[in-house]
DRENTI-646641 format. One record per residue (C-alpha): residue number from 1; residue in one letter; z, x negated, y negated. Coordinates in steps of 0.25 Angstrom, whole numbers, plus 5000, padded with zeros to 4 digits. Example, Ala and Ser with C-alpha at 12.3 -4.5 7.8 and 13.67 -1.06 7.14 Angstrom:
2
+-----+------+------+------+------+
! seq ! type !    z !    x !    y !
+-----+------+------+------+------+
!   1 !    A ! 5031 ! 4951 ! 5018 !
!   2 !    S ! 5029 ! 4945 ! 5004 !
+-----+------+------+------+------+
This chain:
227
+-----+------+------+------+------+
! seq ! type !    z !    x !    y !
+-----+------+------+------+------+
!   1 !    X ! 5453 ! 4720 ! 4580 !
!   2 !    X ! 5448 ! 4705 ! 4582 !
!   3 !    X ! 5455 ! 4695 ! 4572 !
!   4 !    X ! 5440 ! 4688 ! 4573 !
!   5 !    X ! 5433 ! 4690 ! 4559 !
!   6 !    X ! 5419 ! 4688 ! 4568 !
!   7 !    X ! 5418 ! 4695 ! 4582 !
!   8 !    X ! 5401 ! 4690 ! 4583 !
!   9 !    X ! 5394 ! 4677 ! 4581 !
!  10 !    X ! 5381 ! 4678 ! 4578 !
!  11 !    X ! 5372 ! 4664 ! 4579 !
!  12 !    X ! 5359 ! 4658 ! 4574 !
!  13 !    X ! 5353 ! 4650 ! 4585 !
!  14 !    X ! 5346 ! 4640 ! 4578 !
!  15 !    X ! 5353 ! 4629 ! 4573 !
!  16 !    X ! 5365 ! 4637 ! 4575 !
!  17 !    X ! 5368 ! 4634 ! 4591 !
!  18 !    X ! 5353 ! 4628 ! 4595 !
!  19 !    X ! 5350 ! 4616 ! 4590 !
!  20 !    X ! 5338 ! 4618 ! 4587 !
!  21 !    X ! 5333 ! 4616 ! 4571 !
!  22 !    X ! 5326 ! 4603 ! 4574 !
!  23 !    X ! 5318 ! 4608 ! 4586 !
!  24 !    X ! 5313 ! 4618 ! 4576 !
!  25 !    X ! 5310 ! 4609 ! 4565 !
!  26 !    X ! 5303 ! 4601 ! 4573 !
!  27 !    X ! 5294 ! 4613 ! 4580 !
!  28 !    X ! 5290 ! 4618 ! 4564 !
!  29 !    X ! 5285 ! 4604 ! 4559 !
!  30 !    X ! 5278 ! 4602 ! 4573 !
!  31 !    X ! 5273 ! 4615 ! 4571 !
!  32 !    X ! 5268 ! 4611 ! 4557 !
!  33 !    X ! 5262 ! 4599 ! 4560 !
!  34 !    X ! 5254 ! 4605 ! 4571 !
!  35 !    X ! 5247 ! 4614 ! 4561 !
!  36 !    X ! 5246 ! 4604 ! 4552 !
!  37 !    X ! 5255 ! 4610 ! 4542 !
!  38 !    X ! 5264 ! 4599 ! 4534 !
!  39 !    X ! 5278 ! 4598 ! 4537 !
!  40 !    X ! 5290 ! 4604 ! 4532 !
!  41 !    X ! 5302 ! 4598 ! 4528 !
!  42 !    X ! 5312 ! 4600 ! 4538 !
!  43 !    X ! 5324 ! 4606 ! 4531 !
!  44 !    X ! 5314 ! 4617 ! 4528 !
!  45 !    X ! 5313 ! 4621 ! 4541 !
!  46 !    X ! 5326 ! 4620 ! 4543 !
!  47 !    X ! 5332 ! 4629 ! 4534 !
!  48 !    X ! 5321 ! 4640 ! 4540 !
!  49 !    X ! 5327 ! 4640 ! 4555 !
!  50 !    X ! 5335 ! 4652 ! 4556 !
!  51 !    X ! 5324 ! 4660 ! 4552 !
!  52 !    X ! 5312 ! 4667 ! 4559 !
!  53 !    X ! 5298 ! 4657 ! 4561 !
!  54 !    X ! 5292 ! 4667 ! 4552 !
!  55 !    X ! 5303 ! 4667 ! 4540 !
!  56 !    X ! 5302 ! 4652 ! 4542 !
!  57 !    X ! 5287 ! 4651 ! 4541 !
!  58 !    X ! 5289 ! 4660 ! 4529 !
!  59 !    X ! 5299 ! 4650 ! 4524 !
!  60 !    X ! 5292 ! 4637 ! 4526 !
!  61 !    X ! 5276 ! 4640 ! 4526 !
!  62 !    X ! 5277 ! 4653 ! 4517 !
!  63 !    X ! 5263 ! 4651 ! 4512 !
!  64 !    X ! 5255 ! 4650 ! 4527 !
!  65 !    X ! 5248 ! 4658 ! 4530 !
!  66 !    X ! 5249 ! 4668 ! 4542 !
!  67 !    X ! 5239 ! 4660 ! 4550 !
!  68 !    X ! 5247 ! 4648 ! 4548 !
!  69 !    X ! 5260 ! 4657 ! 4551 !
!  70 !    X ! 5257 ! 4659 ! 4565 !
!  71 !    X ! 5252 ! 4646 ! 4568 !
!  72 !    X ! 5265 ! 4640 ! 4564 !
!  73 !    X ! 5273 ! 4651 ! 4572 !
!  74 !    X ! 5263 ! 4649 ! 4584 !
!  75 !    X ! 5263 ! 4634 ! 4584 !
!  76 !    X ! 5278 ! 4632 ! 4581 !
!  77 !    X ! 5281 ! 4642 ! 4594 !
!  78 !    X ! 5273 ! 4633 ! 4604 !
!  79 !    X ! 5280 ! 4621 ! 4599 !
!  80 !    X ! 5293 ! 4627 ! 4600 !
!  81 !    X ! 5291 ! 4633 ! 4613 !
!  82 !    X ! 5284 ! 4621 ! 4618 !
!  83 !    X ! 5294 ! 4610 ! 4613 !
!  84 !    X ! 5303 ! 4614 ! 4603 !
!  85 !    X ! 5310 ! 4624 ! 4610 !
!  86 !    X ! 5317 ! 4617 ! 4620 !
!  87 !    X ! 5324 ! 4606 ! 4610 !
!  88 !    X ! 5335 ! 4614 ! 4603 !
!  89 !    X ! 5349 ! 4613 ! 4611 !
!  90 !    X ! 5361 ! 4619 ! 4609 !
!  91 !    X ! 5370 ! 4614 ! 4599 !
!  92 !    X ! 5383 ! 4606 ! 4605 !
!  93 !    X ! 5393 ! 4615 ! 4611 !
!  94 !    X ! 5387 ! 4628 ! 4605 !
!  95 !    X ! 5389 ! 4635 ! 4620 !
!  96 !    X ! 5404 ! 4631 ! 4620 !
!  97 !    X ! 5405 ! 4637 ! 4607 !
!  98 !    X ! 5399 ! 4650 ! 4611 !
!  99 !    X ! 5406 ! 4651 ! 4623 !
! 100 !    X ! 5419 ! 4649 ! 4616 !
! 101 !    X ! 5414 ! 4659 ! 4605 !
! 102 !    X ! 5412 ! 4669 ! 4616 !
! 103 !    X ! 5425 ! 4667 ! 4622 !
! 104 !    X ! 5430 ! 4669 ! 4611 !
! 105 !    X ! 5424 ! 4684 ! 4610 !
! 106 !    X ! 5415 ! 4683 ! 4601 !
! 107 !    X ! 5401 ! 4690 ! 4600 !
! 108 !    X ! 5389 ! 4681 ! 4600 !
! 109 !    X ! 5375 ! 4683 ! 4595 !
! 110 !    X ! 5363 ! 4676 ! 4590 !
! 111 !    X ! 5354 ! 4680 ! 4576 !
! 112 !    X ! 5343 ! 4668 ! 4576 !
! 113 !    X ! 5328 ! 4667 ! 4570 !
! 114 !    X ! 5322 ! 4664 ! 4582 !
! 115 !    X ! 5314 ! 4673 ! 4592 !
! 116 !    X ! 5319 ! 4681 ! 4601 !
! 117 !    X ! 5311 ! 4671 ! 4611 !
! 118 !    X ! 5316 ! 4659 ! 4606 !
! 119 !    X ! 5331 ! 4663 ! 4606 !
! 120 !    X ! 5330 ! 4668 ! 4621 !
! 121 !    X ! 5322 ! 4655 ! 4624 !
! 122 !    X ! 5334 ! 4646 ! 4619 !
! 123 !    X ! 5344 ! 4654 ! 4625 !
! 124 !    X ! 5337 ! 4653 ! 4638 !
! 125 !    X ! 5336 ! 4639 ! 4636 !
! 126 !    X ! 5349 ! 4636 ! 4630 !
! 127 !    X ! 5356 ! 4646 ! 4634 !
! 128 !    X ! 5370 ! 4654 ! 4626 !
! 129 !    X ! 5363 ! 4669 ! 4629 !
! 130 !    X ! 5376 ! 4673 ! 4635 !
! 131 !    X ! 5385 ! 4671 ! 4621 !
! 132 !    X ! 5376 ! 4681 ! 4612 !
! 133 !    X ! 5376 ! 4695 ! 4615 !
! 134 !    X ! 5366 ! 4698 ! 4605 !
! 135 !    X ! 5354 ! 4690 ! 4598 !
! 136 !    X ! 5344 ! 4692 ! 4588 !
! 137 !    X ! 5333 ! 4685 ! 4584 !
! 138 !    X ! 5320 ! 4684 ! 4572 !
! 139 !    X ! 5311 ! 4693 ! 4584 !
! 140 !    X ! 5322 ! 4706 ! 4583 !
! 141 !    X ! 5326 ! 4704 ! 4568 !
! 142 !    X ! 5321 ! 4697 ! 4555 !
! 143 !    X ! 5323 ! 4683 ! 4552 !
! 144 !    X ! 5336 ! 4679 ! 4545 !
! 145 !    X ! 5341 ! 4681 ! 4534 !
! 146 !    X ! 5340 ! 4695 ! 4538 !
! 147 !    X ! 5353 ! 4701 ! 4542 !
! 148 !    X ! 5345 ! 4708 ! 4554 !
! 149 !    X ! 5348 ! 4699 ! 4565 !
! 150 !    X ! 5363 ! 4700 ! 4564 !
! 151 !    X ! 5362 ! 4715 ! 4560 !
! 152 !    X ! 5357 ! 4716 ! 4572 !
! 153 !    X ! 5367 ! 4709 ! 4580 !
! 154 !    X ! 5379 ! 4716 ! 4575 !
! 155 !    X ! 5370 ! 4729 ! 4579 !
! 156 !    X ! 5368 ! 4723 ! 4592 !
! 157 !    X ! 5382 ! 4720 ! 4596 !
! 158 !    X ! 5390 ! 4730 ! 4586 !
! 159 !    X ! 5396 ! 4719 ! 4579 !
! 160 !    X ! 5400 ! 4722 ! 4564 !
! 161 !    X ! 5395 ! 4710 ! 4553 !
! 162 !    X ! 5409 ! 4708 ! 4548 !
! 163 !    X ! 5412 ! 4703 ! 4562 !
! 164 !    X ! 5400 ! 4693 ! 4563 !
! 165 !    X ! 5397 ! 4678 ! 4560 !
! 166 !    X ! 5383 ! 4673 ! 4559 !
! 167 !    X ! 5383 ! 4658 ! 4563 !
! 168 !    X ! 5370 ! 4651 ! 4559 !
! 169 !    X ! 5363 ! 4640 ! 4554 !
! 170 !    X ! 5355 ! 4643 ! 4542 !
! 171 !    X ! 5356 ! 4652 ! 4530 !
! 172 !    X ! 5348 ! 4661 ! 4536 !
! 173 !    X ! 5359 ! 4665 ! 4547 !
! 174 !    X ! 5369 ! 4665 ! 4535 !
! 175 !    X ! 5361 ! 4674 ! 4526 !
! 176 !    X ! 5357 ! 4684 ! 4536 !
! 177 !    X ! 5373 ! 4684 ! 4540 !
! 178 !    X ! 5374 ! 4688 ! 4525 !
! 179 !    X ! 5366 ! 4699 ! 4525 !
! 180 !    X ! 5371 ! 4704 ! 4538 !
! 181 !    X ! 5384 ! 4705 ! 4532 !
! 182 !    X ! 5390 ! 4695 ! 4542 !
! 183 !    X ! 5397 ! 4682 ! 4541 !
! 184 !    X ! 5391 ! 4668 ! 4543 !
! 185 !    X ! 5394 ! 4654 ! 4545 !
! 186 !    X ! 5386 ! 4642 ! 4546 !
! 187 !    X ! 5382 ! 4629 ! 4556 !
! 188 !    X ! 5378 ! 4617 ! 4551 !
! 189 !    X ! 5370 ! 4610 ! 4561 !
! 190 !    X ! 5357 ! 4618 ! 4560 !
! 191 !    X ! 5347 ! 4621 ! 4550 !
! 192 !    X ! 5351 ! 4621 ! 4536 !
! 193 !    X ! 5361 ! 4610 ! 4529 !
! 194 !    X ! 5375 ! 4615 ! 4525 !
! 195 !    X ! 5372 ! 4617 ! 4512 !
! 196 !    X ! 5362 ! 4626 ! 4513 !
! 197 !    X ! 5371 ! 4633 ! 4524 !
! 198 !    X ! 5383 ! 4632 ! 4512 !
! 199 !    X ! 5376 ! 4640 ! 4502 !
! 200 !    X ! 5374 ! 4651 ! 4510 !
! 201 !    X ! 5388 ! 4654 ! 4510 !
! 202 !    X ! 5392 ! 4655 ! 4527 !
! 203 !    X ! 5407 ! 4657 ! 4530 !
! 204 !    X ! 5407 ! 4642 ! 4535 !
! 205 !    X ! 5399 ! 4631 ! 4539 !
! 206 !    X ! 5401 ! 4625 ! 4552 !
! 207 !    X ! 5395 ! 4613 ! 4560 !
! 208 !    X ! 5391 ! 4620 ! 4572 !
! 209 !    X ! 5393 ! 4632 ! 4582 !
! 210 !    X ! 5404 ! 4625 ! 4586 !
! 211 !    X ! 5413 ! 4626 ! 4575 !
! 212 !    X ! 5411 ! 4641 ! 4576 !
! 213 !    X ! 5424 ! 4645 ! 4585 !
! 214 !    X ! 5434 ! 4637 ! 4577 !
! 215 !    X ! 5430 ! 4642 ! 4564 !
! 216 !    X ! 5431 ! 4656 ! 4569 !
! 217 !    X ! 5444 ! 4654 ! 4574 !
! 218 !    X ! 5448 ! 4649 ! 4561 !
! 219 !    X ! 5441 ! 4664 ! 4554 !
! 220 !    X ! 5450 ! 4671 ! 4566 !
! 221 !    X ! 5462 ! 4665 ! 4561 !
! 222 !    X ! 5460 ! 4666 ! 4548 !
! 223 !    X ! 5457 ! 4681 ! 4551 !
! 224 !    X ! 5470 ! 4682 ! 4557 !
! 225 !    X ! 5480 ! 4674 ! 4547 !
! 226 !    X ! 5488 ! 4683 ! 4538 !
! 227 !    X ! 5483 ! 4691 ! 4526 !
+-----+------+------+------+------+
């Protein structure tokens, strides 16, 4: 039996290894002011990445209209895919890291609130296809918090949650981990501040992706010290 208290990663994409929160902010206030609606404070919609464009219409407008719904969804799509979409980069070193990771024999995957579209359209553009063998996306489960995504992923690849760390953004990746039964830590450089990643309660805070294989070194030998 492996040493290795986690055998799968599981990733948000988002803010989490595509540097990509302020493309999105900037598509929804584009997107307001187009419709003439007044603008919202950016933190707000910060603290909604992570979850589906409808769960986050709910959570920022939750008094328009269904009319109005499906004019902000409609409108924020063609600015995304006509501009927005080809901004948000990779962040520094995050292939390296995965390929180390993979080396390392670790399973990868991917649970994010993006569509199924959007996530193939970044991987195409971006590439890192060939480090998940599983993905899930908002089209094939509901939106986080909910634990489906990552139920999923464990029924996908016939991994056990015991085994698994979630590693997100946003206390939506942390709280769906939580109900899924699986263990999560979090990065610092997306969409939420620490302190609201804190009181969530994640194993561990950790700059970036990049801090990811050392701290699991350090859980593998602390895993194998002497009890």
């Amino acid at each position: 039996m492996s040493p290795r208290p986690y055998e799968l990663l599981v990733f948000d994409w988002d803010g989490t290894l595509i540097d990509s929160i302020g493309s999105i902010v900037a598509c929804t206030q584009t997107t307001l002011a187009e419709l003439g609606l007044e603008p919202l404070p950016d933190l707000a919609i910060r603290q909604t990445i992570g979850l589906g464009l409808k769960e986050t219409l709910e959570a920022l407008l939750p008094d328009a209209s269904r009319e109005l719904a499906n004019q902000i969804r409609e409108t924020y799509f063609h600015h995304w895919l006509t501009t927005y979409c080809h901004q948000p980069i990779l962040f520094p070193d995050v292939e390296p890291t995965l390929q180390r990771l993979a080396g390392e024999g670790y399973v990868m995957a991917v649970a994010t609130g993006k569509s199924r579209r959007g996530l193939e359209r970044d991987m195409a553009r971006i590439g890192l296809r060939e480090y998940f063998a599983t993905t899930r996306t908002v089209d094939e489960a509901p939106s986080k918090p909910s634990p489906q995504m990552l139920l999923d992923v464990l029924d996908d690849l016939g991994m056990h949650a015991r085994t698994t760390l979630m590693i997100g953004d946003t206390t939506h990746d942390l709280h769906m981990a939580r109900a899924a039964g699986v263990a999560a830590v979090a990065v610092t450089g997306g969409s939420q501040t620490r302190q609201t990643l804190a009181e969530a309660e994640p194993l561990d805070l950790l700059g970036s992706v990049l801090d990811l294989p050392e701290w699991l070194a350090l859980r593998t030998a602390h895993a194998l010290l002497p009890r």
